[in-house]
C-alpha positions as CSV (number, residue, x, y, z in Angstrom):
1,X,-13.1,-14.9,-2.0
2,X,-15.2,-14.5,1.0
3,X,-17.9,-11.6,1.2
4,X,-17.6,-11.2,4.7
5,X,-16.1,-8.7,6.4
6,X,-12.5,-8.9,7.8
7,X,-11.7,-7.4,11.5
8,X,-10.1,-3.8,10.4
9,X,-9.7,-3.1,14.1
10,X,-6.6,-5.5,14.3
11,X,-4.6,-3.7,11.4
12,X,-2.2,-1.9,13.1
13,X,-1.8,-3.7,16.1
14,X,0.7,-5.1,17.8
15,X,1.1,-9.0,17.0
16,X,3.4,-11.8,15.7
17,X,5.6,-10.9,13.0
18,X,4.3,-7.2,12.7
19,X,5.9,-4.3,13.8
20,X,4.0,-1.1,14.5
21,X,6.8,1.2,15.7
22,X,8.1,3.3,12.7
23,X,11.9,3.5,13.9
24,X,12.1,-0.5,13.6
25,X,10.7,-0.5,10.2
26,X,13.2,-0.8,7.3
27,X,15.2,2.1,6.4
28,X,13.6,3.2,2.9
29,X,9.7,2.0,4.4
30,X,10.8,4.6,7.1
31,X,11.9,7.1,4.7
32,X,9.0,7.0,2.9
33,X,6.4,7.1,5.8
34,X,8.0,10.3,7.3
35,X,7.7,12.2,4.0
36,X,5.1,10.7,1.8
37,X,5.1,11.4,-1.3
38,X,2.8,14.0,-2.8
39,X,0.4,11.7,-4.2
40,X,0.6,9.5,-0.9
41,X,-0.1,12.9,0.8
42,X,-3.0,13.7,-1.0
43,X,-4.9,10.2,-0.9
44,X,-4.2,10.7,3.0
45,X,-1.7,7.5,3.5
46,X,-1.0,6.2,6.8
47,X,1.2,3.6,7.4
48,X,0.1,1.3,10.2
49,X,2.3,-2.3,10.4
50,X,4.6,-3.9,8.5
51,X,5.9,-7.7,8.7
52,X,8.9,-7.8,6.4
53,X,9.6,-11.4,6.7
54,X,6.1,-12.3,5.2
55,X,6.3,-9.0,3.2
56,X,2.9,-7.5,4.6
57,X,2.0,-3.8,5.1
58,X,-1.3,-2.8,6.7
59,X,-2.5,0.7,6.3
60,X,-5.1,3.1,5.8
61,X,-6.3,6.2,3.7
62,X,-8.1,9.1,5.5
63,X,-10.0,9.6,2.4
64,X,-11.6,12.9,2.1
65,X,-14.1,14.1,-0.1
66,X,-11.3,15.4,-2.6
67,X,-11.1,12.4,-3.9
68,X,-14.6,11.7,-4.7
69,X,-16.0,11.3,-8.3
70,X,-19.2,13.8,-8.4
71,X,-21.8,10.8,-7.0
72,X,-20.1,10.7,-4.5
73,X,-17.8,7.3,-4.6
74,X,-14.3,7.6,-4.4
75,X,-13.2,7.7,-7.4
76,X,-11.4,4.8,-9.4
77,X,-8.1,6.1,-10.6
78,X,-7.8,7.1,-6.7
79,X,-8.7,3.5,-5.7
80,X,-6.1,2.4,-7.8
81,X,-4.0,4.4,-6.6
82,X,-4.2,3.8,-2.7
83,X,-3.6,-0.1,-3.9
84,X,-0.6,0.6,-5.2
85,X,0.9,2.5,-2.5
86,X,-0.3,-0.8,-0.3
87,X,1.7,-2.8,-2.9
88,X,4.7,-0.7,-3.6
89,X,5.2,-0.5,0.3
90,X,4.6,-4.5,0.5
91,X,7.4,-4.8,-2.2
92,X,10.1,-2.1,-0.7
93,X,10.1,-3.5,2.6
94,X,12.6,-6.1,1.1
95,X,14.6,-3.4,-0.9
96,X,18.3,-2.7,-0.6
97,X,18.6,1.5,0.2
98,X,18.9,2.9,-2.9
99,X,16.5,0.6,-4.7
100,X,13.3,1.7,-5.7
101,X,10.0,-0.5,-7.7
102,X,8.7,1.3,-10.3
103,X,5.1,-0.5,-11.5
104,X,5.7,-2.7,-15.0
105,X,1.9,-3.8,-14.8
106,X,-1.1,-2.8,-12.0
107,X,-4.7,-4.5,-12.7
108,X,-7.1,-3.5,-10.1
109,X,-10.7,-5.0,-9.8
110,X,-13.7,-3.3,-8.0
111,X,-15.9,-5.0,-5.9
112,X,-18.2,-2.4,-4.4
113,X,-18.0,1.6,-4.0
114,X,-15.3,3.1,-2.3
115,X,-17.0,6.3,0.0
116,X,-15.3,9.0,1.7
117,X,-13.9,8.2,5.5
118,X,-11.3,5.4,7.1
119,X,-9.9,3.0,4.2
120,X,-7.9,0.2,5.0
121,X,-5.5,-1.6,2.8
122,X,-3.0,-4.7,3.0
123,X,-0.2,-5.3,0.1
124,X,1.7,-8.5,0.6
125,X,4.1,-9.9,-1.9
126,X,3.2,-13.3,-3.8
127,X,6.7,-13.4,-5.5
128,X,10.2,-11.8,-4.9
129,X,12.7,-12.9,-8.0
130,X,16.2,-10.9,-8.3
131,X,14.4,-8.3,-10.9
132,X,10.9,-8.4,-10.7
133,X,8.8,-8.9,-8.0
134,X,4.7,-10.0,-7.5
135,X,2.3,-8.2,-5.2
136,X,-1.1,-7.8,-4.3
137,X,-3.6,-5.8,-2.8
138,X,-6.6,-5.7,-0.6
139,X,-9.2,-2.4,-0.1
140,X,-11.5,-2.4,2.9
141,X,-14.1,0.0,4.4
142,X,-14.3,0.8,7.9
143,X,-16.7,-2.0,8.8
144,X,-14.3,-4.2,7.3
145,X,-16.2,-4.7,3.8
146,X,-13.9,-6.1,0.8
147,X,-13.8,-2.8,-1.9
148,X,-11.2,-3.8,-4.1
149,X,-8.3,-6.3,-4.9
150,X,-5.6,-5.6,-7.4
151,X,-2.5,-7.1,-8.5
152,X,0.9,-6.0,-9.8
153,X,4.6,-6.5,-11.2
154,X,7.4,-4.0,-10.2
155,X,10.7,-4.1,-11.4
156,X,13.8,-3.4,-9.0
157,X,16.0,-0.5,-10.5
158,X,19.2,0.6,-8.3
159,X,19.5,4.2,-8.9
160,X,22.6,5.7,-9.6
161,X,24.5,8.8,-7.7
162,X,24.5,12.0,-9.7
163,X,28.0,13.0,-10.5
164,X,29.1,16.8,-9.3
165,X,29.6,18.7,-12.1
């Protein structure tokens, strides 16, 4: 793993096999990026690219000092927590509509502290089998500094439709 920093300023942008336009994204990526979930809301998730045939997401946090442990760092269970997001989103750009990825297994590592401002993160899925699926994750600060990797195992579920009583 290499300590220095990657170029956060090309996340987002425009380039081979990533799309930046949200109404060419799939449907359920789309879905989700127009009403985040609660949690997504709070750590301050925005979705910047995605590259479904390499199954890549870039995006960033607008961390705020909400999340913050009382030193100041961001705290870990929040870390965790905007990696998965990064890796959930990696794994559902491949999903069929109606499929979700509920987390069997998430191990997250931290590399340095995580402060309040810009966060950027990439999922990108190792593995895609019919039932479970292999991602991983990448946290960087504004300058591009390595915060945190993680790794995880989702399982595909289709959901069912109610029936009207």
């Amino acid at each position: 793993m290499s300590t220095n920093p990657i170029d956060v300023s090309r996340l987002g942008s425009a380039r081979t096999g990533f799309e930046t336009a949200c109404e060419n994204w799939p449907p359920n990526v789309k879905a989700a990026h127009e009403k985040p979930s609660p949690t997504s809301a709070h750590l301050g998730l925005e979705l910047l690219a995605v590259d479904k045939q390499g199954g890549i997401v870039e995006m960033a946090f607008n961390a705020g000092d909400k999340l913050c442990n009382k030193w100041g760092g961001i705290q870990g269970g929040n870390v965790a927590a905007m990696l998965d997001d990064a890796m959930a989103f990696a794994i559902g750009l491949n999903l069929d509509w109606g499929q979700i990825s509920p987390t069997l297994e998430l191990k997250v590592s931290m590399l340095a502290p995580a402060r309040p401002g810009r966060i950027y993160a990439i999922g990108q899925v190792v593995r895609r089998g019919r039932s479970v699926g292999f991602v991983e994750g990448q946290l960087y600060d504004a300058e591009g500094h390595l915060l945190a990797t993680g790794s995880s195992t989702a399982n595909f579920v289709t959901l069912k439709k109610r029936e009207k009583k």
